[in-house]
C-alpha positions as CSV (number, residue, x, y, z in Angstrom):
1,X,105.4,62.0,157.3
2,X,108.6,60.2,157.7
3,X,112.1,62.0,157.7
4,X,113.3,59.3,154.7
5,X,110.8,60.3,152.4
6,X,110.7,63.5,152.7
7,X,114.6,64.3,152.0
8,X,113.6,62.0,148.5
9,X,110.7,63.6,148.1
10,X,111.1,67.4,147.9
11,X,114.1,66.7,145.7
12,X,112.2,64.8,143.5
13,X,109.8,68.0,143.2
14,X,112.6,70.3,143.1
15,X,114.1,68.6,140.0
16,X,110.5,68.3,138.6
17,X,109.5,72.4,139.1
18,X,112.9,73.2,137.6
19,X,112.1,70.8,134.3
20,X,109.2,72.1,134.4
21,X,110.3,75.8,133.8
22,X,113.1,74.8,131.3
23,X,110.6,73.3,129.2
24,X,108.3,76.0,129.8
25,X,111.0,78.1,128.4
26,X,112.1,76.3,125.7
27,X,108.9,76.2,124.1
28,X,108.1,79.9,125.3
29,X,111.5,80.5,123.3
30,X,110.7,78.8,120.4
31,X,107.4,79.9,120.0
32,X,108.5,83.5,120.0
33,X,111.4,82.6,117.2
34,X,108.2,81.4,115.2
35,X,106.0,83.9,115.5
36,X,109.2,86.6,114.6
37,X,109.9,84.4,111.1
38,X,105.4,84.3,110.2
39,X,106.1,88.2,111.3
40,X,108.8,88.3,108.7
41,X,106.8,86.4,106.1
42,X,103.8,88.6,106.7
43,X,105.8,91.8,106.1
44,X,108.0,90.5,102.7
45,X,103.9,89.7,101.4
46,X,103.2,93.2,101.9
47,X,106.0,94.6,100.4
48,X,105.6,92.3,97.4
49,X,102.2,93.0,97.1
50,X,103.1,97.3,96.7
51,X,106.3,95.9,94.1
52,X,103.1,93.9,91.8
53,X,101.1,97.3,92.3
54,X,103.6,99.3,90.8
55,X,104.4,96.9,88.6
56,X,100.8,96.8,87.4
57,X,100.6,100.8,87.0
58,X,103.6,101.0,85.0
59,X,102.6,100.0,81.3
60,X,99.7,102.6,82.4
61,X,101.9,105.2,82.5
62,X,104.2,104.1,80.0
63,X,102.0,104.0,77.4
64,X,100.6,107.4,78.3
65,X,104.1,108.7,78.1
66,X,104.0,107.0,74.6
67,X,101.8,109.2,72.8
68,X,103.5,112.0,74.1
69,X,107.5,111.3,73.7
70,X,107.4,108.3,71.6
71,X,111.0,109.2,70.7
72,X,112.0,108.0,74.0
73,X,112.5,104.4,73.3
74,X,115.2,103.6,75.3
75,X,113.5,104.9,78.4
76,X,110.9,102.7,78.0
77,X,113.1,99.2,76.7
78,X,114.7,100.1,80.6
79,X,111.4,100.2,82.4
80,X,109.9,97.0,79.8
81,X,113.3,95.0,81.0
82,X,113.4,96.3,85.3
83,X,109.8,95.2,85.0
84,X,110.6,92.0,83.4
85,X,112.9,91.3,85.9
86,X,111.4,92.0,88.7
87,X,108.6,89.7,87.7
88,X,110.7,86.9,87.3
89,X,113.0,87.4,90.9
90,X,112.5,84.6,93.2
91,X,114.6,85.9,96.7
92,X,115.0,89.0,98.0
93,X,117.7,89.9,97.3
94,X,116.5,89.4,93.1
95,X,113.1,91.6,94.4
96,X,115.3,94.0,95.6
97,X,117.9,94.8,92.6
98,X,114.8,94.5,90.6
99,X,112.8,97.2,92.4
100,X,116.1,99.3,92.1
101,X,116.4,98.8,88.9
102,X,113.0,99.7,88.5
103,X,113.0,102.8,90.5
104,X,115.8,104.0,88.6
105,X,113.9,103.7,85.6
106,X,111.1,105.4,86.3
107,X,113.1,108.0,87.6
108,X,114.7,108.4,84.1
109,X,111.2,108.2,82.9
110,X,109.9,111.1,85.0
111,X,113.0,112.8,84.0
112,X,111.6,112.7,80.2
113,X,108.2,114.2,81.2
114,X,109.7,117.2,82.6
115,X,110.5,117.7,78.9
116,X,106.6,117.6,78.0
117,X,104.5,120.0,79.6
118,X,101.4,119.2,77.9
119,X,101.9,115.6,79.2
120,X,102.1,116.8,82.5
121,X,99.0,118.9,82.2
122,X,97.2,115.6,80.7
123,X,94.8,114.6,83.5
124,X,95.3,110.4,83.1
125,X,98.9,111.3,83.6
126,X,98.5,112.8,86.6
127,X,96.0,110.5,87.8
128,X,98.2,108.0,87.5
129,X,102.1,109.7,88.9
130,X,99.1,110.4,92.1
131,X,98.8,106.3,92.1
132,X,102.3,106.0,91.6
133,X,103.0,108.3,94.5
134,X,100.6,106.7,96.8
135,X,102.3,103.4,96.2
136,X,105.5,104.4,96.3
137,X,104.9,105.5,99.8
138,X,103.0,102.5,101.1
139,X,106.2,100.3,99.5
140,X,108.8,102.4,101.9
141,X,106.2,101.7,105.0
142,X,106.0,97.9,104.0
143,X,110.3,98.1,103.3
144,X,110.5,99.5,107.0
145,X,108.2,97.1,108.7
146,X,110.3,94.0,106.7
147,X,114.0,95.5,107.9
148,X,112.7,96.0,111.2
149,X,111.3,92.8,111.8
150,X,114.6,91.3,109.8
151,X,116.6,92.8,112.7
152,X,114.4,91.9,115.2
153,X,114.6,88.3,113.9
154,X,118.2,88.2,113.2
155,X,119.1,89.4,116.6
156,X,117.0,87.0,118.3
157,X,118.6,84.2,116.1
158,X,122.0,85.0,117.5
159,X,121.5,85.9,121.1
160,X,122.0,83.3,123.7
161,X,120.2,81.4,124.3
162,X,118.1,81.9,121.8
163,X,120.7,81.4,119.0
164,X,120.3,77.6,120.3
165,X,117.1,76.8,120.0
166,X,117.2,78.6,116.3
167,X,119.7,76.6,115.6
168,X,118.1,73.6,116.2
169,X,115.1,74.6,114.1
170,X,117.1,75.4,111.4
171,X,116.8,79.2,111.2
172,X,119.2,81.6,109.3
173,X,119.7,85.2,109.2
174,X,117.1,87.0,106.7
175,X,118.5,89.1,104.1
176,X,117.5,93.1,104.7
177,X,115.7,94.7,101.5
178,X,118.8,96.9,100.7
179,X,118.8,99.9,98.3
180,X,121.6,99.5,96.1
181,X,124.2,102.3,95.1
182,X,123.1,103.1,91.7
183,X,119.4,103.3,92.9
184,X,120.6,106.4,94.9
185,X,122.3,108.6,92.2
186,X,120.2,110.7,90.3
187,X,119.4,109.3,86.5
188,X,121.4,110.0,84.0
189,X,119.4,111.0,80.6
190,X,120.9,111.9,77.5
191,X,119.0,113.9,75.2
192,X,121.5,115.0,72.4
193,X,121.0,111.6,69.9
């Protein structure tokens, strides 16, 4: 082979194996930013899914509550409105001051059966606080799996070089499904009026 081509060849293949493996990159990159966002996506379903399943047993227990302390009528306006308002959040951030508001709730609620101990002998009752208990549970495993894929994903998004290629397809941080402040005190219940 002649000298002349060679030195124009084999930089020719040079440049063309190190395109090659930028591009490979590159869409190795983005790929992975993709499948971290469906992973997101996947994970917020599932912890929606357990917020609709408590949301479902609610009016269940509720109205069991009902025939036993039907004095109790602000209780249950609080748990009728949390629940209305979680129904109607759109982000995640409205999901989650919705959930807390509806955690707090029922808290306040199981705070007002402690004062009926026929009701928590009744067997539909405690059918369903076991329903509420198992989904309570399967919500904080489907909160953990959505924060730790949020900070997977929001870490990714802001490492170099990463952070480019996100930016190019338009990805922004995810917002982490948050307890809020009030959802952490213990409720408040006032039986003296």
């Amino acid at each position: 082979m002649n000298k002349k081509l060679l030195y124009i060849v084999v930089p020719v293949l040079v440049l063309i194996l190190i395109a090659g493996s930028l591009f490979s990159w590159y869409i190795n990159a983005r790929n992975q930013l993709v499948y971290l966002e469906e992973n997101i996506d996947a994970s917020w379903a599932e912890v929606d899914n357990q917020l609709q399943r408590r949301s479902d047993l609610i009016p269940n227990i509720v109205s069991t509550v009902k025939g036993f302390a039907s004095q109790e009528k602000e209780v249950f306006t609080n748990i009728a409105n949390a629940r209305a308002k979680l129904a109607g959040a759109a982000t995640v951030s409205e999901k989650a001051e919705g959930a807390n508001q509806m955690e707090s709730a029922l808290s306040r609620l199981l705070v007002v059966v402690e004062n009926y101990p026929q009701l928590k002998s009744d067997q539909n009752f405690i059918r369903l606080q076991d329903e509420l208990a198992g989904t309570e549970n399967r919500l904080a495993v489907a909160r953990k799996r959505y924060n730790d894929g949020v900070k997977i994903f929001n870490a990714k998004i802001r490492m170099f070089p990463s952070s480019i290629i996100a930016g190019n397809m338009g990805l922004e941080k995810k917002p982490y499904f948050e307890v809020s402040d009030a959802a952490k005190e213990a409720p408040k219940v006032n039986f003296g009026s």
